[in-house]
C-alpha positions as CSV (number, residue, x, y, z in Angstrom):
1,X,252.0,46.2,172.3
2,X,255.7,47.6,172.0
3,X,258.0,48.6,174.2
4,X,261.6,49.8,174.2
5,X,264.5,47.8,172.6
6,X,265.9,45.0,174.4
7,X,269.3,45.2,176.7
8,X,271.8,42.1,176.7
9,X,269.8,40.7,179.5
10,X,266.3,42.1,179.0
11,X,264.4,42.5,181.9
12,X,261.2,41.3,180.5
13,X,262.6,37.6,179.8
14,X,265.2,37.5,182.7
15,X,264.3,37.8,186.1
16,X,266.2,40.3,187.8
17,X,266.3,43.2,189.7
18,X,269.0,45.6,191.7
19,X,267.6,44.0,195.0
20,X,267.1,40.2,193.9
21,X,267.7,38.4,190.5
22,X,266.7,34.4,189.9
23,X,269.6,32.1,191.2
24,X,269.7,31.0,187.6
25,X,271.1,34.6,186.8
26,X,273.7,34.3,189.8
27,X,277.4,35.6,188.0
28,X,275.3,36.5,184.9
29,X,273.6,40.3,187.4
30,X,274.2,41.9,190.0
31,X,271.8,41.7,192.5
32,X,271.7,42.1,196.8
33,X,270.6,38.6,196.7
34,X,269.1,35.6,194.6
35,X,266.2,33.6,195.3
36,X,265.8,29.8,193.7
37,X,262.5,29.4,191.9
38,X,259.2,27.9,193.0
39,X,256.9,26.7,190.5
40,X,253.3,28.1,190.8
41,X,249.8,27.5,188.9
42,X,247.2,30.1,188.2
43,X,244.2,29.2,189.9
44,X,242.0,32.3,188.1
45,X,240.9,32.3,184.6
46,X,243.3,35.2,183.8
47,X,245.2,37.0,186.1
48,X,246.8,40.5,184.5
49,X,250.7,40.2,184.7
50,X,251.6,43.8,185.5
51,X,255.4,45.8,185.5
52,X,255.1,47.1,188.7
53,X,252.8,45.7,191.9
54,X,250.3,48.5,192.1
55,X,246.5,48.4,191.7
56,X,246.7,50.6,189.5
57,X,249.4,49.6,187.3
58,X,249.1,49.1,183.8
59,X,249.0,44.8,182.8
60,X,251.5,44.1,180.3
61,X,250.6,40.6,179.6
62,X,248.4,38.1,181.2
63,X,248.6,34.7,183.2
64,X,246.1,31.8,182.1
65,X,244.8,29.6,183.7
66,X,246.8,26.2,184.7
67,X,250.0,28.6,183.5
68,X,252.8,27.7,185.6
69,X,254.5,31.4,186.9
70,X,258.2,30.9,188.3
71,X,257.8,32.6,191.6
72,X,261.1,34.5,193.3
73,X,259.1,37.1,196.2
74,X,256.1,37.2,197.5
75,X,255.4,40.5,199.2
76,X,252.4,42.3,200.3
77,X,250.0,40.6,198.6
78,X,252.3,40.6,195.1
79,X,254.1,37.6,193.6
80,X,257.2,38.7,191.6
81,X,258.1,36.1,188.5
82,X,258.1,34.8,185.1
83,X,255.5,33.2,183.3
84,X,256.8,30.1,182.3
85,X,255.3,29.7,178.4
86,X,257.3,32.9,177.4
87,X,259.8,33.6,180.5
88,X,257.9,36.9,180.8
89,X,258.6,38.8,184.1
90,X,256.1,40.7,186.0
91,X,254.1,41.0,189.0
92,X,251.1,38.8,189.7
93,X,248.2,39.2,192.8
94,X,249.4,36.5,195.2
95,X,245.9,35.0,195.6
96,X,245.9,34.3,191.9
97,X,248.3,31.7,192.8
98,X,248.1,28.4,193.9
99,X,251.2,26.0,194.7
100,X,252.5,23.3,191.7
101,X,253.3,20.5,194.1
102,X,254.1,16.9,192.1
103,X,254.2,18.8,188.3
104,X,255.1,15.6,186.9
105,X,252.2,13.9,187.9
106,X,249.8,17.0,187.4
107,X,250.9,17.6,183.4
108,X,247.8,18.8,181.5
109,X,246.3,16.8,179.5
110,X,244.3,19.4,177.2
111,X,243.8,23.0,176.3
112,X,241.2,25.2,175.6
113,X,240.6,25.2,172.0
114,X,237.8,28.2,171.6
115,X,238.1,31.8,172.7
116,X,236.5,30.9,175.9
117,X,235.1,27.4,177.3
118,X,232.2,27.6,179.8
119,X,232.7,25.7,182.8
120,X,229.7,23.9,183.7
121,X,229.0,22.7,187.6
122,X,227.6,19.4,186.5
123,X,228.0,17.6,183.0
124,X,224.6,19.6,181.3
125,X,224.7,22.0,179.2
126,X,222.3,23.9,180.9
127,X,223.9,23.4,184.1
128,X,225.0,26.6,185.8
129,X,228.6,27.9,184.9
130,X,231.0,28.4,187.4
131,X,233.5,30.2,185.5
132,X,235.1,30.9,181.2
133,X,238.6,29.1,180.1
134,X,240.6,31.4,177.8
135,X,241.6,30.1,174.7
136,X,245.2,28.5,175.2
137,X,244.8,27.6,179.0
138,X,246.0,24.5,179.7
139,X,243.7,21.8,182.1
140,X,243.6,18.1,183.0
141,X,240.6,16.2,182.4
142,X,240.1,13.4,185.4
143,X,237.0,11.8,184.1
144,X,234.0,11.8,181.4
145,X,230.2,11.3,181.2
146,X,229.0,11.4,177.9
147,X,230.4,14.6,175.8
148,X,231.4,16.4,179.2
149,X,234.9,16.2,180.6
150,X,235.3,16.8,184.7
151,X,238.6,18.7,185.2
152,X,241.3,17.5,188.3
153,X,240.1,21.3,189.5
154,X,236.1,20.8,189.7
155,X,234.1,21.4,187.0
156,X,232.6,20.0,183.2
157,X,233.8,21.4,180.0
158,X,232.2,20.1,176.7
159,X,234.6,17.5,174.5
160,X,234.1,20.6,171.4
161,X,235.9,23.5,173.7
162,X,238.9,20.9,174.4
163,X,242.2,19.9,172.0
164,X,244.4,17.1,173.6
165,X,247.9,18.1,174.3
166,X,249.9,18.2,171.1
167,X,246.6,18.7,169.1
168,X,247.4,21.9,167.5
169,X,245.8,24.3,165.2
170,X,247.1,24.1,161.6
171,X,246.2,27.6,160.4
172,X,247.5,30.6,162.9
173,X,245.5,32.7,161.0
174,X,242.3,30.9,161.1
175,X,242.7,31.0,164.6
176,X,243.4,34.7,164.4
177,X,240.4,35.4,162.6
178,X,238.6,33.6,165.7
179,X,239.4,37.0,167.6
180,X,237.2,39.4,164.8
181,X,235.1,42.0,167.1
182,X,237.2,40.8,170.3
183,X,238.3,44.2,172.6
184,X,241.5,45.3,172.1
185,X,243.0,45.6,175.5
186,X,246.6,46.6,176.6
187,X,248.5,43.5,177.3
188,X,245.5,41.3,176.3
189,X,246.8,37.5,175.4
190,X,243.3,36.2,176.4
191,X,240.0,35.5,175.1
192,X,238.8,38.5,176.6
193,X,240.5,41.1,174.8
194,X,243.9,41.5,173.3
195,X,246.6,44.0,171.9
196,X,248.3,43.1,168.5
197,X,251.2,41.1,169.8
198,X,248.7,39.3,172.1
199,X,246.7,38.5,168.9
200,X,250.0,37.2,167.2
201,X,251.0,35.4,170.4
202,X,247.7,33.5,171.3
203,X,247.2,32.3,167.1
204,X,250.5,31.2,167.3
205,X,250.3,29.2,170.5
206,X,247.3,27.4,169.7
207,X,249.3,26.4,166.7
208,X,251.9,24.9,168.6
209,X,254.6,27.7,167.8
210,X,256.5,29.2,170.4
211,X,256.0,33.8,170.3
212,X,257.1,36.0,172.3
213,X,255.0,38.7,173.8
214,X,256.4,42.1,172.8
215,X,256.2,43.5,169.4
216,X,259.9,44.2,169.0
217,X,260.8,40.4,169.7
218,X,258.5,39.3,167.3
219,X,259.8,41.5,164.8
220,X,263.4,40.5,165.9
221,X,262.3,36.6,166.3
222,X,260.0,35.1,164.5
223,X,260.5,33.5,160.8
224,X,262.1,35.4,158.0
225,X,262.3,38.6,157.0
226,X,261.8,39.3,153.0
227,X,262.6,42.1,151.6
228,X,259.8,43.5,149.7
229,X,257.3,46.4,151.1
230,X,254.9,45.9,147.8
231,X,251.5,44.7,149.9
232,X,250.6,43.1,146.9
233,X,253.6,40.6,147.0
234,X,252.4,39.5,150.9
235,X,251.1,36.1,151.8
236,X,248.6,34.8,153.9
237,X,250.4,34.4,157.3
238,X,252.5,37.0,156.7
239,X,253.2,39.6,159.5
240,X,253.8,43.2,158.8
241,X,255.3,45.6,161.4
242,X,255.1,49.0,161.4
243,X,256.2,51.5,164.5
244,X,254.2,50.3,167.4
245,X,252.2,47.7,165.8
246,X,252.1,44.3,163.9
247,X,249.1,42.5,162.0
248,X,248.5,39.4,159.7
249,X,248.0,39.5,156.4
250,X,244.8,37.4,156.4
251,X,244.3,37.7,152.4
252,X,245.4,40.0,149.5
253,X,245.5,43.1,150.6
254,X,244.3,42.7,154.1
255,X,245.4,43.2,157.5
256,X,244.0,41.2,160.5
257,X,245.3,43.2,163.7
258,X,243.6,44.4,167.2
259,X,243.6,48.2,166.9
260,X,243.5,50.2,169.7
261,X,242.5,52.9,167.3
262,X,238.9,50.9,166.6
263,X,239.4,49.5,170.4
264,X,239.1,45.8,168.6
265,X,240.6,43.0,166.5
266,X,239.6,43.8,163.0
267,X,240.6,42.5,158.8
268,X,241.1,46.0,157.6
269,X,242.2,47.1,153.9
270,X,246.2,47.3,154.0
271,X,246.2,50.4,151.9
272,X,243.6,52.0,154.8
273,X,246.0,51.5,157.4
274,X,249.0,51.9,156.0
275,X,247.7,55.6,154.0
276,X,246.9,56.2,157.7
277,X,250.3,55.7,159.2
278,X,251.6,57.5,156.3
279,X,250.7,61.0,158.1
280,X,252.8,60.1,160.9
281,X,255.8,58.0,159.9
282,X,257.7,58.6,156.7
283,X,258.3,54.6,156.2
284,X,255.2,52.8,157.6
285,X,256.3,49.4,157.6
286,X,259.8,48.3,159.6
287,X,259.5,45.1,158.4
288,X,257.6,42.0,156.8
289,X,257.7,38.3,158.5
290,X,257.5,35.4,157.0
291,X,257.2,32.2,159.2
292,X,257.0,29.8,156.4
């Protein structure tokens, strides 16, 4: 997902509007008033993040589970915020919400280490499931019989679906590759479906590096750039941006990306993609990444 370049405060990373702004941005905006901020949790799986509070509205990135979202209003049903792990701003259904009281004694104490973790009512595995973890959500596990591990919310999730805090992935793109055949859906960051910066985004979270959600960030943000546009001078890891888009290289000559052409996340021959963005865009590539 792209979206336009970013002002000197960019609204998606800084919460503020003409009629209220975060007391953190007080003599940074201009704003009728400023609220102070109030932690929340998600209580659903995922709950869409979404640029406007309407039904209908378009998500442009999604809240996780055991996220914590900044809250500033609460009106008519819609919480206006930032999620916390990327200070994105947005509007979030107020009952996806449930109050953070006592953070410091509530810190999670694992993730969710596969695209998505059953949760089982009783420690079985053929126990009925109550509800699927995204990849990336963070949880704290309470107590243990045998390889199932009770969370502080209700519920078991098997020991192979966890990591322990700090227990990160050492290949983004391994974890990348996880997504193959997932749906490409706008503003996807989940295990249900996800656009090419959510693909980027959730493989690098589960590797314990910090992304931002848009496209243009990324390109702006993360690693290096390097000069070269020869596809056969890329390296596994590296990510290529073109106008509107970004993918991995996963190997020589191939592109992991979610498409929204094929409507999934797909390894795709470089030359195929970028001979088809060739017809549109007299320079295909804006730039090349390299994180390591």
């Amino acid at each position: 997902m792209t979206a336009n370049p970013a002002p000197s405060l960019d609204p998606r990373r800084h919460a503020y509007r003409a009629d209220l702004a975060a007391e953190s941005l007080r003599g940074r905006v201009e704003a009728a008033r400023f609220a102070p901020a109030r932690p929340m949790r998600c209580a659903r799986p995922v709950a869409p993040i979404k640029g406007r509070p309407a039904r209908a509205a378009s998500q442009t990135a999604e809240l996780l589970f055991g996220e914590t979202f900044t809250l500033y209003e609460m009106r008519a049903g819609w919480a206006w915020g930032q999620r916390e792990t990327d200070g994105y701003v947005g509007y979030v259904r107020a009952s996806a919400l449930a109050a953070a009281n006592g953070l410091a004694a509530e810190e999670p104490s694992h993730a969710i280490a596969v695209l998505l973790a059953p949760v089982f009512t009783r420690a079985h595995f053929k126990a009925p499931v109550a509800r699927s973890l995204s990849i990336n959500s963070p949880v704290r596990v309470v107590g243990a019989e045998g390889e199932f591990r009770r969370l502080a919310e209700s519920g078991w999730l098997h020991e192979a679906h966890l990591a322990a805090a700090g227990d990160i992935a050492s290949d983004f793109v391994a974890v990348a590759e996880e997504f193959l055949g997932l749906p490409y859906i706008w503003g996807g960051n989940s295990g249900l479906g996800v656009d090419c910066s959510g693909l980027v985004q959730a493989a690098l979270q589960r590797a314990g590096r910090p992304c931002p959600r848009d496209t243009d960030m990324q390109e702006r943000e993360l690693g290096r750039a390097i000069a070269t546009r020869e596809p056969g001078e890329f390296r596994r890891g590296d990510l290529v941006f073109f106008p509107g888009h970004v993918g991995i290289v996963s190997r020589a000559g191939r592109l992991l990306h979610a498409s929204s052409r094929w409507m999934r996340v797909l390894d795709e021959a470089l030359d195929t993609v970028l001979a088809r963005l060739g017809e549109e865009h007299a320079e295909p590539i804006n730039a090349v990444r390299r994180l390591a």
